[in-house]
MDTraj code that builds the backbone (N, CA, C; nanometers):
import mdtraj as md
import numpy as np

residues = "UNK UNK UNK UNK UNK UNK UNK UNK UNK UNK UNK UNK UNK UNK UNK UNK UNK UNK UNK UNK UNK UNK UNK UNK UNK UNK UNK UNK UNK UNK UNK UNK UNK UNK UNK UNK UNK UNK UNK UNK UNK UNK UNK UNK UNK UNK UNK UNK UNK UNK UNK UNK UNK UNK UNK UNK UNK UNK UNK UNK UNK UNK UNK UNK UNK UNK UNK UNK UNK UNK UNK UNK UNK UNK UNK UNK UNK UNK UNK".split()
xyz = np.array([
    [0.0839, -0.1188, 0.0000],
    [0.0000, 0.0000, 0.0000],
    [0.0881, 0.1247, 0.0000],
    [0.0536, 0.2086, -0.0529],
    [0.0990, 0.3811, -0.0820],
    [0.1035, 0.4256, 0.0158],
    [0.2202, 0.4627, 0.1193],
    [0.1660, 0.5048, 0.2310],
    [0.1343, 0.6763, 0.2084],
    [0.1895, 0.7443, 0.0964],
    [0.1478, 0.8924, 0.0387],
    [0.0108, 0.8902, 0.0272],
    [-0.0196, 0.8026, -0.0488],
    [-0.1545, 0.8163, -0.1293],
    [-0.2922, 0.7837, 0.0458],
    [-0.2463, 0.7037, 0.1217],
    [-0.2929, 0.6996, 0.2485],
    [-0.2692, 0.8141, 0.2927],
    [-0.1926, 0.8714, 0.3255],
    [-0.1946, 1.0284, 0.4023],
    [-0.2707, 1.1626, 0.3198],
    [-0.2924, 1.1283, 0.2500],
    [-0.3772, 1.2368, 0.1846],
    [-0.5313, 1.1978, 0.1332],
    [-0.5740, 1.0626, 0.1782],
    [-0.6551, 1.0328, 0.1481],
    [-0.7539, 1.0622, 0.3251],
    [-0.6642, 1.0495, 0.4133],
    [-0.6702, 1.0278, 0.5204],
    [-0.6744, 1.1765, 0.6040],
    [-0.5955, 1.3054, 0.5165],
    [-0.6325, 1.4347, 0.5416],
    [-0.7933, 1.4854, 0.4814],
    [-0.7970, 1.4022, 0.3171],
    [-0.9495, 1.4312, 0.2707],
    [-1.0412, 1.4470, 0.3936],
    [-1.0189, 1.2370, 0.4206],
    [-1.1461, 1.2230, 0.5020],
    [-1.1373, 1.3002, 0.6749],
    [-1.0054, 1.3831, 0.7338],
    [-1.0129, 1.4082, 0.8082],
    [-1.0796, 1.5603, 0.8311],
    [-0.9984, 1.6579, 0.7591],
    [-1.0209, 1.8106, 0.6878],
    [-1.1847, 1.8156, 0.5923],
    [-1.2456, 1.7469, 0.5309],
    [-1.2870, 1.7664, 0.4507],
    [-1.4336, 1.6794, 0.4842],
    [-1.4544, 1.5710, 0.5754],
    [-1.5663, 1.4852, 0.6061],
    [-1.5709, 1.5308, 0.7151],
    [-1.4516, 1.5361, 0.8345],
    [-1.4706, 1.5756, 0.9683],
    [-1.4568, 1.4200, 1.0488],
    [-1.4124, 1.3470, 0.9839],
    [-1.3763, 1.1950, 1.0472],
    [-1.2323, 1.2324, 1.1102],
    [-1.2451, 1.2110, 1.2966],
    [-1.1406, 1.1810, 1.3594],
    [-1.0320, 1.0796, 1.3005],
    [-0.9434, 1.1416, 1.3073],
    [-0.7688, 1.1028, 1.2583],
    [-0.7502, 0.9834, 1.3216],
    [-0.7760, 0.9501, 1.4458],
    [-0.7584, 0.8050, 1.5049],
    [-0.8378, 0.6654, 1.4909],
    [-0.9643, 0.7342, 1.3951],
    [-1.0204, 0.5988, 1.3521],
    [-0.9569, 0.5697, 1.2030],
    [-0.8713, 0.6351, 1.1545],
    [-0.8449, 0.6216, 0.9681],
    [-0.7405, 0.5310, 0.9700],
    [-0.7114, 0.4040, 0.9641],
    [-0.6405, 0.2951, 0.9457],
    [-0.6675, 0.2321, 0.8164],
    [-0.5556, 0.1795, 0.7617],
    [-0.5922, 0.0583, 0.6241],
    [-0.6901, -0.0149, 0.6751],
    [-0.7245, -0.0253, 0.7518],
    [-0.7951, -0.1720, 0.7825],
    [-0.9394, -0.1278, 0.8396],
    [-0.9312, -0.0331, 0.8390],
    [-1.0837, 0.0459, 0.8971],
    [-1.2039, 0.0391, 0.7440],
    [-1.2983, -0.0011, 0.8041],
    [-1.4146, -0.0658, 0.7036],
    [-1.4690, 0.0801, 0.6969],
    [-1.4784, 0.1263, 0.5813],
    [-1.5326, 0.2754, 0.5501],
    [-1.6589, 0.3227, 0.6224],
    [-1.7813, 0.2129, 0.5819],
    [-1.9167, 0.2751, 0.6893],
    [-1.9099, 0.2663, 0.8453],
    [-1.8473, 0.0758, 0.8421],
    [-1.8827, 0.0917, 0.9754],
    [-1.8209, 0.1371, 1.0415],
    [-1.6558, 0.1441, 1.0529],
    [-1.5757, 0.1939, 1.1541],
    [-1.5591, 0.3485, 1.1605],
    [-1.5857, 0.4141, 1.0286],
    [-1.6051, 0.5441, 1.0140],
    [-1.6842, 0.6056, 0.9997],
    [-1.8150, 0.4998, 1.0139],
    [-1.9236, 0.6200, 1.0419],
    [-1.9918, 0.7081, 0.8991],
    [-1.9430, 0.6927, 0.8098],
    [-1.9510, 0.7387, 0.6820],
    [-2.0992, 0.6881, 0.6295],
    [-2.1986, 0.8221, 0.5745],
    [-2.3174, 0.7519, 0.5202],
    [-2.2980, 0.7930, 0.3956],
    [-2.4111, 0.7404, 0.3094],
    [-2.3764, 0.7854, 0.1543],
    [-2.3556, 0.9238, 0.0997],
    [-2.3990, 1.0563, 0.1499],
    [-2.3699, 1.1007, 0.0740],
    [-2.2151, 1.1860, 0.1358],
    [-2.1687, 1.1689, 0.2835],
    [-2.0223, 1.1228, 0.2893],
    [-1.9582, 1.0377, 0.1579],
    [-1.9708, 0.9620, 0.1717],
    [-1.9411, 0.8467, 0.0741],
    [-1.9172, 0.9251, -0.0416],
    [-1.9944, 0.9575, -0.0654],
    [-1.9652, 1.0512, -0.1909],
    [-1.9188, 1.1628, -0.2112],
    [-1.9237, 1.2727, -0.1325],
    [-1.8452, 1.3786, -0.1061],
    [-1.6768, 1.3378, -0.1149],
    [-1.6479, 1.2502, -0.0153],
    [-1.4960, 1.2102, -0.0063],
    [-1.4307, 1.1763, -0.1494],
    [-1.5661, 1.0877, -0.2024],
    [-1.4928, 1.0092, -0.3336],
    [-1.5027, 1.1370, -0.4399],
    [-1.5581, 1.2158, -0.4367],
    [-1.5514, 1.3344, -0.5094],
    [-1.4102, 1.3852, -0.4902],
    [-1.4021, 1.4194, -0.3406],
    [-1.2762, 1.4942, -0.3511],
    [-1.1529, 1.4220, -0.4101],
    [-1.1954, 1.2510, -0.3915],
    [-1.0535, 1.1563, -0.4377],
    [-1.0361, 1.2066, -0.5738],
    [-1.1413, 1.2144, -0.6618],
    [-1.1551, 1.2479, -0.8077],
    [-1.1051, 1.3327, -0.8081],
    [-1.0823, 1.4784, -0.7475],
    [-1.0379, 1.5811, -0.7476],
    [-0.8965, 1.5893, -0.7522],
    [-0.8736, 1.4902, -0.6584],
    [-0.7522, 1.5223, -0.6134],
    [-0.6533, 1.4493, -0.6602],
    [-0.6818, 1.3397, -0.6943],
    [-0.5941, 1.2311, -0.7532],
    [-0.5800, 1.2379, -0.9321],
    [-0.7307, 1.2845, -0.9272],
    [-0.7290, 1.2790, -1.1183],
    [-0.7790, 1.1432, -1.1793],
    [-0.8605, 1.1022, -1.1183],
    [-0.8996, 0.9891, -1.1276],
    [-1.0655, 0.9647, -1.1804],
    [-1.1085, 0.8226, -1.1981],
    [-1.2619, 0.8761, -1.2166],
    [-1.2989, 0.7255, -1.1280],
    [-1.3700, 0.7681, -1.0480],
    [-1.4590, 0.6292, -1.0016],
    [-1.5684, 0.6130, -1.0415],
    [-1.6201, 0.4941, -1.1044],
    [-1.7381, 0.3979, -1.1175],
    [-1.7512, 0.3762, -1.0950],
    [-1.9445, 0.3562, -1.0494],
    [-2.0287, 0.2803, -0.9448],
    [-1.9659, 0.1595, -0.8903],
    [-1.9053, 0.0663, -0.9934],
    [-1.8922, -0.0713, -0.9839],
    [-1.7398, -0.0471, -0.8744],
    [-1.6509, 0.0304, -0.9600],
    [-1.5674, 0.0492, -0.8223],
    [-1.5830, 0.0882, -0.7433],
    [-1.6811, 0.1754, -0.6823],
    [-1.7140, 0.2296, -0.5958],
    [-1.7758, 0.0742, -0.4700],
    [-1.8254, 0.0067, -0.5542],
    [-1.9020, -0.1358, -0.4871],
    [-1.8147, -0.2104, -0.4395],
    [-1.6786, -0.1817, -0.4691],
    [-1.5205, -0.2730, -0.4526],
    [-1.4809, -0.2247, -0.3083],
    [-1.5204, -0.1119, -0.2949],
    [-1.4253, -0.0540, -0.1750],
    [-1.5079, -0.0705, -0.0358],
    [-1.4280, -0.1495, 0.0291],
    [-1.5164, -0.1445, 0.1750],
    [-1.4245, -0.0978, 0.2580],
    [-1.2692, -0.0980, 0.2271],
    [-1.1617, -0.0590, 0.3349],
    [-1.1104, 0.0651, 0.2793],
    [-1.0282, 0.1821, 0.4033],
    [-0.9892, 0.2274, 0.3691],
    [-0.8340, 0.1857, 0.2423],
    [-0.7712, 0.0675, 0.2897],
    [-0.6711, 0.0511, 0.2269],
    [-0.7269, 0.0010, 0.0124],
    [-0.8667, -0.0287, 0.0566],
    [-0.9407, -0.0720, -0.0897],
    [-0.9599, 0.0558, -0.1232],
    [-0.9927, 0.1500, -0.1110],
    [-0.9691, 0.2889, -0.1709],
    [-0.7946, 0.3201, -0.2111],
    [-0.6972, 0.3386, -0.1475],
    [-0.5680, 0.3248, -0.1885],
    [-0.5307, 0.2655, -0.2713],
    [-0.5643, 0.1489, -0.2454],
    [-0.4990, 0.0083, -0.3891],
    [-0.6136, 0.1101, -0.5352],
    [-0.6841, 0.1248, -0.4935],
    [-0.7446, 0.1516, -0.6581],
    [-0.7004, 0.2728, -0.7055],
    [-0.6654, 0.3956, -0.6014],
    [-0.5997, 0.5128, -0.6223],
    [-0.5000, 0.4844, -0.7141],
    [-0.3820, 0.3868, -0.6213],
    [-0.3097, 0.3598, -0.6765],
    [-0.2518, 0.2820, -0.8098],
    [-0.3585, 0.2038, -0.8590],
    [-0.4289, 0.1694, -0.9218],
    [-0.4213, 0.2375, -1.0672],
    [-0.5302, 0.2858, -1.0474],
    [-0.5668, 0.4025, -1.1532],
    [-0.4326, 0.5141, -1.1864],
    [-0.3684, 0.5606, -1.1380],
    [-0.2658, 0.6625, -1.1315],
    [-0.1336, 0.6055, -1.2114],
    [-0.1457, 0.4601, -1.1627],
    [-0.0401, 0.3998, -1.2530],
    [-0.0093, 0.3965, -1.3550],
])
top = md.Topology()
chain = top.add_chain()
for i, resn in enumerate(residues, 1):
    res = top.add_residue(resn, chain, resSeq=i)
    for name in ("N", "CA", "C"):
        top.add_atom(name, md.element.get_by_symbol(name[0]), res)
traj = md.Trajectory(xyz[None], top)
């Protein structure tokens, strides 16, 4: 895993959703451990688009349940 592409994914959701910094781990399950409802969900992944240059699709969007499954596809895509 990217640990860059984690730290700025991890300022998004901190600066920008308002999700405390001590729940954002690779391994943290996006809704449940963070609390995230859909249109969170979508706001964040907006800003990923923004910020990364990227485009997410529904279907990827259906892929990601971890924070670190958001990274791998960042990373992913950027490649």
């Amino acid at each position: 895993m990217n640990n860059d592409i984690f730290e700025k994914l991890k300022a998004i959701a901190v600066n920008d959703i308002g999700i405390d910094a001590d729940k954002i781990k690779p391994e943290s399950v996006i809704i449940e451990d963070l609390g995230l409802d859909s249109l969170d969900m979508v706001d964040m992944l907006m800003k990923v688009e923004e910020t990364f240059g990227v485009t997410i699709d529904d279907g990827d969007v259906a892929e990601m349940r971890t924070v670190a499954d958001v990274v791998d596809f960042i990373e992913g895509a950027i490649a």
